[in-house]
C-alpha positions in Angstrom: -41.1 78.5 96.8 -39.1 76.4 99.2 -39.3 76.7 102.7 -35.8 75.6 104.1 -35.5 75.5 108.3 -31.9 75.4 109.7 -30.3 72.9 111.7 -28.9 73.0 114.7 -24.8 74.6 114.4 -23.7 71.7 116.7 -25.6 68.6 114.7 -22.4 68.5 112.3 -19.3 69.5 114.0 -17.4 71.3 111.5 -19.1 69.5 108.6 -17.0 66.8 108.6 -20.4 64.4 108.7 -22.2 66.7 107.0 -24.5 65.2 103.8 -25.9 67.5 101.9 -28.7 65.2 100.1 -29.5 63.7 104.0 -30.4 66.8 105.0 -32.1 67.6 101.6 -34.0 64.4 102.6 -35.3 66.0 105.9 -36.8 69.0 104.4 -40.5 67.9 102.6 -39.0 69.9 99.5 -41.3 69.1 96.4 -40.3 66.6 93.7 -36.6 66.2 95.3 -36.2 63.1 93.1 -36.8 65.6 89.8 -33.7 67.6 91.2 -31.3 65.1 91.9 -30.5 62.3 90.2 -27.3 59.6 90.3 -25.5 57.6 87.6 -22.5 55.9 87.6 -19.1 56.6 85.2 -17.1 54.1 84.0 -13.4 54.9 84.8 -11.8 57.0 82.1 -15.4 58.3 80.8 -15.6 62.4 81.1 -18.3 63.7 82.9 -18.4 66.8 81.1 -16.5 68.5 78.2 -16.7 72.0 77.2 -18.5 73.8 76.0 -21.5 71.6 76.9 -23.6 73.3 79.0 -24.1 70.7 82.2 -26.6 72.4 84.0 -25.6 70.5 86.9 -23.8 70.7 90.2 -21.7 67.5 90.7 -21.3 65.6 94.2 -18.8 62.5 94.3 -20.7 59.9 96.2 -17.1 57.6 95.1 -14.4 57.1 93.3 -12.0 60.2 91.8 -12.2 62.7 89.4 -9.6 65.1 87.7 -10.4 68.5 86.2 -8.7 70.4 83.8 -8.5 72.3 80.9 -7.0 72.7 77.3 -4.1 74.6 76.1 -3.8 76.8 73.2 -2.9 73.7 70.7 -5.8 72.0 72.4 -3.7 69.8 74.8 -5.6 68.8 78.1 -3.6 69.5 81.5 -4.7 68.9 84.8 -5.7 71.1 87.3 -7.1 69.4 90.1 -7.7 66.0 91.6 -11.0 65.4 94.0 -12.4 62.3 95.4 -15.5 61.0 97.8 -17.4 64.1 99.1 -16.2 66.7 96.8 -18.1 68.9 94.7 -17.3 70.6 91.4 -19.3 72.0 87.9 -19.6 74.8 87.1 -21.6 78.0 89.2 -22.0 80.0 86.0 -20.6 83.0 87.9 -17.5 83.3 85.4 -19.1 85.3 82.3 -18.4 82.4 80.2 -15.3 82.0 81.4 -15.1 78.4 82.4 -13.3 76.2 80.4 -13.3 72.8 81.9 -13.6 69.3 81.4 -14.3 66.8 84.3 -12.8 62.8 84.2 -13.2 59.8 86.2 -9.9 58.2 87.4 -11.8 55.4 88.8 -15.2 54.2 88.3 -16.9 56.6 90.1 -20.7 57.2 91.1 -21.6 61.3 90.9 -25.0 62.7 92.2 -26.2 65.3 90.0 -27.9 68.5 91.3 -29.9 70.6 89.2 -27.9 73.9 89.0 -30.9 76.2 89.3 -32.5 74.3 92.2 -29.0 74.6 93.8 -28.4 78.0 93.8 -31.7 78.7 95.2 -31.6 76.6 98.2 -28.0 77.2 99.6 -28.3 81.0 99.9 -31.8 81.0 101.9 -31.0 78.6 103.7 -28.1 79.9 106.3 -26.9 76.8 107.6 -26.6 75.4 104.3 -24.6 79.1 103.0 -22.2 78.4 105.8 -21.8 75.1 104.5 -21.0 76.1 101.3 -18.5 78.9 102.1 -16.9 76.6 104.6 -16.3 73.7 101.5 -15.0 76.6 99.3 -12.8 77.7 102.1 -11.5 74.0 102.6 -11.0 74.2 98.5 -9.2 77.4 98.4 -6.8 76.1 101.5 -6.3 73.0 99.0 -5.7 75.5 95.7 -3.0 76.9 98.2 -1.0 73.7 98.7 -0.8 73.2 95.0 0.4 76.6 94.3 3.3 75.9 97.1 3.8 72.6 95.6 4.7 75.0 91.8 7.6 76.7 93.7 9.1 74.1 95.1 12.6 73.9 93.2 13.7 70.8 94.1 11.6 68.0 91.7 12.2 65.7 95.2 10.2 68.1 97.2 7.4 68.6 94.9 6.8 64.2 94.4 7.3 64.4 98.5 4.7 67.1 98.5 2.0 65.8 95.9 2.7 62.3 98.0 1.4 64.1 101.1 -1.7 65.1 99.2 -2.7 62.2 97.5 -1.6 59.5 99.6 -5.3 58.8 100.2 -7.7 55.7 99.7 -10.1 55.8 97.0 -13.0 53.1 97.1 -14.5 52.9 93.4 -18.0 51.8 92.1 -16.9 48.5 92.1 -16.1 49.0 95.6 -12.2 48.3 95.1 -9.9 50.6 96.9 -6.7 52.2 95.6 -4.3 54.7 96.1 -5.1 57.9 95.3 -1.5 59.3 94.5 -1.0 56.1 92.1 -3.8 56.7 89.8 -2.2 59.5 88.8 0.2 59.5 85.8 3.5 61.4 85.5 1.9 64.0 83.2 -1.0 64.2 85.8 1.6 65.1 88.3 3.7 67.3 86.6 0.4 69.1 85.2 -0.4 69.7 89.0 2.9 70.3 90.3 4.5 72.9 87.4 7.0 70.6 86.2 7.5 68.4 82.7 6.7 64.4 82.5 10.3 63.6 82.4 11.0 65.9 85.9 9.0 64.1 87.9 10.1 60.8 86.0 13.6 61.5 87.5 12.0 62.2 90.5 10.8 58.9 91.2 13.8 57.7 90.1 16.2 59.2 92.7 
């Protein structure tokens, strides 16, 4: 059993510093290096495609991901875009209900937690749970902003929008920086923001 102590609430104001592996690091936990592991992705390569099952809880060190899913004909779509500190895989709290498949936009380096060793740290540990709900908080705020981004009528508004969101740099694996908003292809945008290729083609246009 691990023994996790908490830090102190004003070492990482609001988490923006916070690291979860560092403080990992601090703890003594046994065999950390059998729980954790890194590897690199080549840009384009997926990370994970359903139904395998990853067993894994994925931490972008950098570079960019996109996750989606499938349609009925088996068409992938986009759902969302992360980058450099964000997490994603999936919790197995679902019922077998995830569906999703995970892609690098860039080359992009991904440290790989194991999922059970995961689940059992961040709930006993209670700065670590507050942590967690605080980056699924910041998530769900982010969710929001895409669905406002869907009922935006005006194709002008929604590339104005998904500019705001994405205008971000991205430093890859290779250590070259881009743009996060032009990584992403029309169908990548119109996936995320409701509307068909050739809207948001017209978009850019005008």
């Amino acid at each position: 059993m691990h023994t996790l102590l908490t830090a102190p609430r004003n070492e990482y104001l609001n988490f923006d510093e916070f690291s979860l592996f560092d403080y990992l690091r601090t703890k003594n936990l046994k065999d950390l290096d059998l729980k954790i592991k890194t590897q690199t992705f080549k840009k384009g390569t997926y990370i994970y495609q359903p139904p395998a099952n990853q067993g894994y809880i994925y931490e972008i060190i950098t570079g960019a991901v996109k996750l989606g899913s499938y349609t009925e004909t088996g068409t992938e779509f986009v759902h969302d875009i992360i980058h450099t500190g964000d997490y994603f895989g999936n919790l197995k709290y679902l019922n077998n209900q995830f569906f999703e498949f995970s892609k690098t936009l860039v080359s992009s380096t991904i440290r790989m937690y194991k999922l059970d060793f995961f689940k059992e740290i961040v709930p006993k540990d209670s700065f670590l749970a507050e942590w967690f709900m605080s980056y699924l908080v910041k998530r769900w705020c982010q969710s929001e902003k895409k669905i406002k981004i869907i009922k935006e009528k005006n194709p002008q508004h929604k590339i104005k929008s998904l500019r705001s969101l994405y205008n971000l740099p991205i430093l890859d694996a290779d250590n070259d920086t881009y743009n996060l908003y032009d990584l992403l292809t029309q169908q990548e945008l119109g996936d995320i923001a409701g509307a068909s290729r050739q809207t948001i083609s017209l978009a850019q246009k005008l």
